[in-house]
N, C-alpha and C positions, 0 to 999 in steps of 0.2 A: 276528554273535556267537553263540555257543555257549555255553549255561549248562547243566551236567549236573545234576540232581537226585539228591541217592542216598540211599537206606536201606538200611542192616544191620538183621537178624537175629544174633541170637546166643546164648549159653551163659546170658549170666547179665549182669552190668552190671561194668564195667572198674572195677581192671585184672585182677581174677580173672575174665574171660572171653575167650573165641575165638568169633570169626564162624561162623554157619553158612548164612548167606542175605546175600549184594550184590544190589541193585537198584538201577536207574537209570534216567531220563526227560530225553532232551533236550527242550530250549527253547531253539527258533531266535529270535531278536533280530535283524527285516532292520532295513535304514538308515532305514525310516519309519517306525519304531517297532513296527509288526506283529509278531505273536508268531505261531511253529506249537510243538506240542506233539505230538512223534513218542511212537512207540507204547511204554509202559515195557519192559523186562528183566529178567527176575531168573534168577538163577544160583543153585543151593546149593554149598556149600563143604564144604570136611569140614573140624570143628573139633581134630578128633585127640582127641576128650575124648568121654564120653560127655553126653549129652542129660539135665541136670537135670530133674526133672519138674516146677518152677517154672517154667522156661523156657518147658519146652513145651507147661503151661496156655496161655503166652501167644500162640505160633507157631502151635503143633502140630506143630513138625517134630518128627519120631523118628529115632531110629541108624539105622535099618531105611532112612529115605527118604537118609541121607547117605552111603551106601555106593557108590563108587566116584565119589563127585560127585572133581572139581580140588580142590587144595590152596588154601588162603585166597591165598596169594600169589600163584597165578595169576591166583585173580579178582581181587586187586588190581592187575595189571598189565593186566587189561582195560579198567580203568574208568579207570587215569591214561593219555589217551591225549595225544599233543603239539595236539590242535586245540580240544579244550577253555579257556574260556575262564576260568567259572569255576565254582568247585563249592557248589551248594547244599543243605542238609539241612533238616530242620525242628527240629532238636534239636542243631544242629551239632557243641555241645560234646560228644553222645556219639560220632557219625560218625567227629569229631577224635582221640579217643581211639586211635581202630584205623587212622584212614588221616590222614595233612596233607595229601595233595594239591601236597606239592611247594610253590612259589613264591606258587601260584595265590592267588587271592579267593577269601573263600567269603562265601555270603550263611547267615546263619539266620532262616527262614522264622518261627520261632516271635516272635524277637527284633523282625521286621518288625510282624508280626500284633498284637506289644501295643501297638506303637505306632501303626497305623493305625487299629485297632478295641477301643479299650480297652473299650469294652462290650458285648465278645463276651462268653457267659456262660465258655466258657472259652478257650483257645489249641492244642487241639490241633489235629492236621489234620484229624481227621471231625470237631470240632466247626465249626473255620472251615470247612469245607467247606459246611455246609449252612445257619451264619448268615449268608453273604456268597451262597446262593442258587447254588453253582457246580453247571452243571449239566455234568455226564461223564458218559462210558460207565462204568455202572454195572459193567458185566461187568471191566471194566481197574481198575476201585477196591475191589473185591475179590477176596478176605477182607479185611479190616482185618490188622494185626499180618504182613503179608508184603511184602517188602521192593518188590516191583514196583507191587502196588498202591498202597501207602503214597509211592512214589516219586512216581507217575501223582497223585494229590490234590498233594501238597505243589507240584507243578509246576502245576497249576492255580489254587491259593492266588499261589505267584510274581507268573506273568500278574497276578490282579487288584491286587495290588499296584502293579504295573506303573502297570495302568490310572486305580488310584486317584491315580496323580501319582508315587508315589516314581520316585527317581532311580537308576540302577546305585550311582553313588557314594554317594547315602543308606544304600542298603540296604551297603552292602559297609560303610561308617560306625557303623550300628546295631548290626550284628553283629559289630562287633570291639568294641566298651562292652561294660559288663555293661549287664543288661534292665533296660527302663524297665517298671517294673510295673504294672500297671493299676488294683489296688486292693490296699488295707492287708489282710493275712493273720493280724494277729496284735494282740493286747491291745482297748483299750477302743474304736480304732478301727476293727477289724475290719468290712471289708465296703465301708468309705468309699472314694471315688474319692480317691487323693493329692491332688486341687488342693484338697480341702476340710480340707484340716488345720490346723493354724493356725502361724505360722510358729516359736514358741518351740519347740514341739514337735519341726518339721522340723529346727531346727537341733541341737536334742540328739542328733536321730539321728545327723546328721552328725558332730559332734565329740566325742560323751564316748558314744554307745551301744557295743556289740560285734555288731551288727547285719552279718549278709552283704553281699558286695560289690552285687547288685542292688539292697538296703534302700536301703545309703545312695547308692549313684549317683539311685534317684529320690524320696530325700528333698533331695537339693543339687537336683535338677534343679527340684524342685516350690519349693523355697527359693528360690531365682534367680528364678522367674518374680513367686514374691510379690514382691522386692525390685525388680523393673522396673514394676512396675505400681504401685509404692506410690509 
């Protein structure tokens, strides 16, 4: 099985932006569960717009380096190929934005990550990368903010998940929910792990607050576990 990893680059945050960077990292899946992790990819795209200078705090890419790069659609037609299996991001809902992937699975790495390790100080990919001890080619994990190295980490976060037990269909599971959260972000609980709340609480989240769709998926979820234990 063939899992592609992939990060965008791009102008700004959708839907007022165009790609300017695709990256990709396969992970092979033999029949004995063994993982290999080929060498990442990255491509620049030309976004047809010029290079906000917010963006390119983030990137550093300039006009100057996107000049004559392929059209975005090309390198979208690189990356959906027929033998891929399924496609993975660590932020998937941005990924999703610019590409579906067709029919395919997608896992999100991020979505995995809180539910495996809620007490990682935080969820992004250099954070889990270095609380979960992953050790890579440093040289292929950098820069940070570029789409091949960011691909090459996220692919090695997958793997340990992998390893930690989850299942394809877990993960393919998780990331179609909204996120199970890891800790409260807001009011008098802030900072507390969700299984410490108390269950009046949880349930107002659930039925009468105006709270986001991850709030209340892991206040029902943290509710249901009080009411099986009680």
């Amino acid at each position: 099985m063939l899992l592609r990893v992939i990060d965008f680059e791009s102008t700004g945050m959708p839907p007022d932006a165009a790609l300017c960077e695709i990256g990709w990292c396969d992970v092979r899946i033999d029949a004995d569960g063994s993982s290999e992790i080929d060498p990442p990819v990255g491509m620049l795209v030309n976004p047809g717009r010029p290079m906000p200078p917010e963006a390119r705090a983030i990137h550093h890419i300039s006009d100057g380096d996107l000049v004559g790069a392929p059209s975005i659609d090309r390198g979208l037609i690189v990356l959906n190929q027929p033998f891929v299996d399924v496609f993975v991001a660590h932020h998937m809902a941005f990924e999703r934005e610019f590409f579906t992937g067709g029919q395919k699975n997608w896992i999100c790495t991020l979505k995995v990550g809180r539910r495996l390790w809620p007490e990682s100080p935080s969820h992004s990919n250099q954070c889990l990368r270095y609380f979960l001890g992953i050790e890579c080619d440093h040289a292929l994990a950098m820069p940070v903010h570029r789409a091949a190295p960011d691909a090459y980490v996220t692919a090695h976060i997958l793997v340990r998940a992998f390893e930690a037990g989850a299942s394809l269909a877990d993960m393919i599971a998780w990331s179609s929910a909204p996120s199970l959260l890891p800790r409260v972000t807001f009011g008098k609980h802030r900072g507390q792990a969700w299984s410490e709340l108390p269950g009046d609480y949880l349930s107002w989240l659930v039925n009468k607050s105006d709270m986001d769709a991850d709030t209340k998926f892991t206040a029902k979820h943290w509710l249901e576990q009080k009411r099986r234990l009680a």
